[in-house]
C-alpha positions as CSV (number, residue, x, y, z in Angstrom):
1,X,62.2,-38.3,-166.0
2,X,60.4,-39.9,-163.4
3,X,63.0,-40.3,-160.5
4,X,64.0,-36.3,-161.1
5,X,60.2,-36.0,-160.5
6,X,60.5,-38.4,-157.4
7,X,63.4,-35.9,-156.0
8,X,61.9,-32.5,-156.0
9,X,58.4,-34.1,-154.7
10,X,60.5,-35.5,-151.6
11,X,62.3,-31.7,-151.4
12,X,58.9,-29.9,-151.4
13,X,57.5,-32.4,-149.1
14,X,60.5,-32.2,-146.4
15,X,60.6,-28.3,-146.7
16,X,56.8,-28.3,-146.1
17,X,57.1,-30.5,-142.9
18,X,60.1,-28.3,-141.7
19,X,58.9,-25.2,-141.7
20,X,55.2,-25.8,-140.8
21,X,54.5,-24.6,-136.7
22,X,52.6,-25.7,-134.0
23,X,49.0,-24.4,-134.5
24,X,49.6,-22.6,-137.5
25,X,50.5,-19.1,-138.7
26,X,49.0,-16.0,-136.9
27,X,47.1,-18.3,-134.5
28,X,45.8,-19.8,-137.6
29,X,44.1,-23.5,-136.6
30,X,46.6,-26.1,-138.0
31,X,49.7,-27.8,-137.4
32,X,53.0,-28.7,-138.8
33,X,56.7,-29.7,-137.2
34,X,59.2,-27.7,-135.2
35,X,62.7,-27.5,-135.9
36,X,64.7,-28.4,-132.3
37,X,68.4,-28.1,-132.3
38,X,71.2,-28.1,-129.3
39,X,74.2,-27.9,-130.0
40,X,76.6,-25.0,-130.7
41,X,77.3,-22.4,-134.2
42,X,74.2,-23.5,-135.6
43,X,72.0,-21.2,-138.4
44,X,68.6,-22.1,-139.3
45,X,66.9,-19.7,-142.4
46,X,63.0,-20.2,-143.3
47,X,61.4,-17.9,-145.7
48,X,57.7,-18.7,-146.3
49,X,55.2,-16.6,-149.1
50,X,51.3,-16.6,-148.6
51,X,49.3,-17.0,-146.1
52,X,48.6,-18.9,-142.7
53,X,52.2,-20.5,-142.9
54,X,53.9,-21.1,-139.1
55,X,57.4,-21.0,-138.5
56,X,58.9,-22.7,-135.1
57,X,62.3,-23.2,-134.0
58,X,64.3,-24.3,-131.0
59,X,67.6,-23.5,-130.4
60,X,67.7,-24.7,-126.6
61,X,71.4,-25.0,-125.2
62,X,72.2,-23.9,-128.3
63,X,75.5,-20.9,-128.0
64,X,76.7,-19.1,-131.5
65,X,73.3,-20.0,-132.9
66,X,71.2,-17.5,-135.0
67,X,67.7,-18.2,-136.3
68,X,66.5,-16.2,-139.6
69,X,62.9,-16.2,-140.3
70,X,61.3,-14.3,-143.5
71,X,57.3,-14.6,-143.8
72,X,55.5,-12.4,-146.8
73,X,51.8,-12.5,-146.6
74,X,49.3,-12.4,-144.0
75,X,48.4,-14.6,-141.1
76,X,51.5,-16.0,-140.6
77,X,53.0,-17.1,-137.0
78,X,57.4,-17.6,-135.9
79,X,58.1,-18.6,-132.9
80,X,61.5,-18.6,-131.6
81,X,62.9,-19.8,-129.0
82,X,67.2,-19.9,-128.1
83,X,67.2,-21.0,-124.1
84,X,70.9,-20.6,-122.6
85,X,71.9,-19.5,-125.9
86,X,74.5,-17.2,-125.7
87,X,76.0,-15.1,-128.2
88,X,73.0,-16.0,-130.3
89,X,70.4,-13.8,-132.5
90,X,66.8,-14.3,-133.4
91,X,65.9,-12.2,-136.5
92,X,62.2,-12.1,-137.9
93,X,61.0,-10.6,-140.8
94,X,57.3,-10.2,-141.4
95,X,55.9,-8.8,-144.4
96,X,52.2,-7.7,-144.8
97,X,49.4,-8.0,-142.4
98,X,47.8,-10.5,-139.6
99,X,51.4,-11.3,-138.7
100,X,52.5,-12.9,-135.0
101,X,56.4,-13.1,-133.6
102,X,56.7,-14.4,-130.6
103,X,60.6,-14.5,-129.2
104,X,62.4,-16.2,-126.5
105,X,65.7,-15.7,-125.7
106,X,68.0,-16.4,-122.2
107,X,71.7,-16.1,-123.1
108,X,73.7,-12.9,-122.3
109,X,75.4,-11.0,-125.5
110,X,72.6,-11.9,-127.4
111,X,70.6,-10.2,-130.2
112,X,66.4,-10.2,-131.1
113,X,65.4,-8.0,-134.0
114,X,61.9,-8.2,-135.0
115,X,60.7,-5.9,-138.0
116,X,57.4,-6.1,-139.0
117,X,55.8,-3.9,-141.9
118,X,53.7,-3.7,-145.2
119,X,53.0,-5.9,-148.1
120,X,51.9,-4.0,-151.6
121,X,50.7,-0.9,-149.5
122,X,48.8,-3.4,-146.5
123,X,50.1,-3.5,-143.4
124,X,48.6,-3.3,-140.2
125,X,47.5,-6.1,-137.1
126,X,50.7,-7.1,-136.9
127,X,51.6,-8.2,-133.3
128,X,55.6,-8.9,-131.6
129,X,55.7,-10.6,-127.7
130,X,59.5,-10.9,-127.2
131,X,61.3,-11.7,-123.5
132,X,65.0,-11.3,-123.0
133,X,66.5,-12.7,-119.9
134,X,70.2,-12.3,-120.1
135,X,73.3,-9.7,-120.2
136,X,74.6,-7.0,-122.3
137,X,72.0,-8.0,-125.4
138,X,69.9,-5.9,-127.4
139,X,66.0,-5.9,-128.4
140,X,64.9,-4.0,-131.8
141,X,61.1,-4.0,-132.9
142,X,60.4,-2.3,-135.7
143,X,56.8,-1.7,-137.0
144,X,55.0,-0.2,-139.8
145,X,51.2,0.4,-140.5
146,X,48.3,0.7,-138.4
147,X,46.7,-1.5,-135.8
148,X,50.2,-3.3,-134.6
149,X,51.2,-3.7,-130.7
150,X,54.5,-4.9,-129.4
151,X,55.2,-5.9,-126.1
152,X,58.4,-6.3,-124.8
153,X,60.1,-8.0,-121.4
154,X,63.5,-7.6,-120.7
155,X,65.6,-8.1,-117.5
């Protein structure tokens, strides 16, 4: 009983130093780890529920490579980041309200998608900074509620 015990405590703590960000969710004081990878047809999927939670990931030199993030709550922070990544995608997915995406992507044929809407009927102050530098590749932002700004830089 004890070493299945020992198991899921070292699960939950390596998922909880994965998926933590750099100063927090939402620009939320705190810290946590970051999740750097470089090399090619790589996938990385975080999906984080509450509040304040951070979500960074890396995907530098990275080509085929798609990042998937899913936050529910409010207050939460991605970052994403694919430098000379082509052929990659970034998606966030940001549920409720107090929410930050911020997206970085150089590699041509690439994909961001950013959707960001309500949780239980709240939603609102919900904020998306995304720059594209590459070559036939596409930008969606999708927002719901009140009080939310985008800003988008492509060339």
């Amino acid at each position: 009983m004890n070493i299945k015990m020992s198991m899921i405590a070292m699960v939950l703590v390596s998922g909880a130093a994965f998926a933590g960000g750099p100063g927090g969710g939402g620009g939320f004081p705190g810290g946590g780890g970051s999740m750097p990878q470089n090399s090619s047809n790589e996938t990385v999927n975080i999906y984080q529920e509450g509040a304040g939670n951070g979500a960074s990931v890396d995907q530098s030199s990275s080509k085929y490579a798609d990042v998937n993030i899913t936050q529910k709550g409010y207050g939460n922070g991605a970052v994403a980041n694919q430098n000379g990544a082509y052929n990659s995608d970034i998606n966030v997915s940001q549920t409720g309200y107090g929410n930050n995406a911020t997206a970085n992507q150089t590699g041509d044929n690439s994909t961001i998608n950013v959707t960001q809407s309500g949780l239980y009927g709240w939603g609102g102050g919900n904020g998306a900074s995304v720059t594209q530098t590459a070559d036939s590749s596409i930008v969606n932002v999708t927002q719901k509620g009140s009080a939310n700004w985008a800003n988008v830089y492509q060339h």
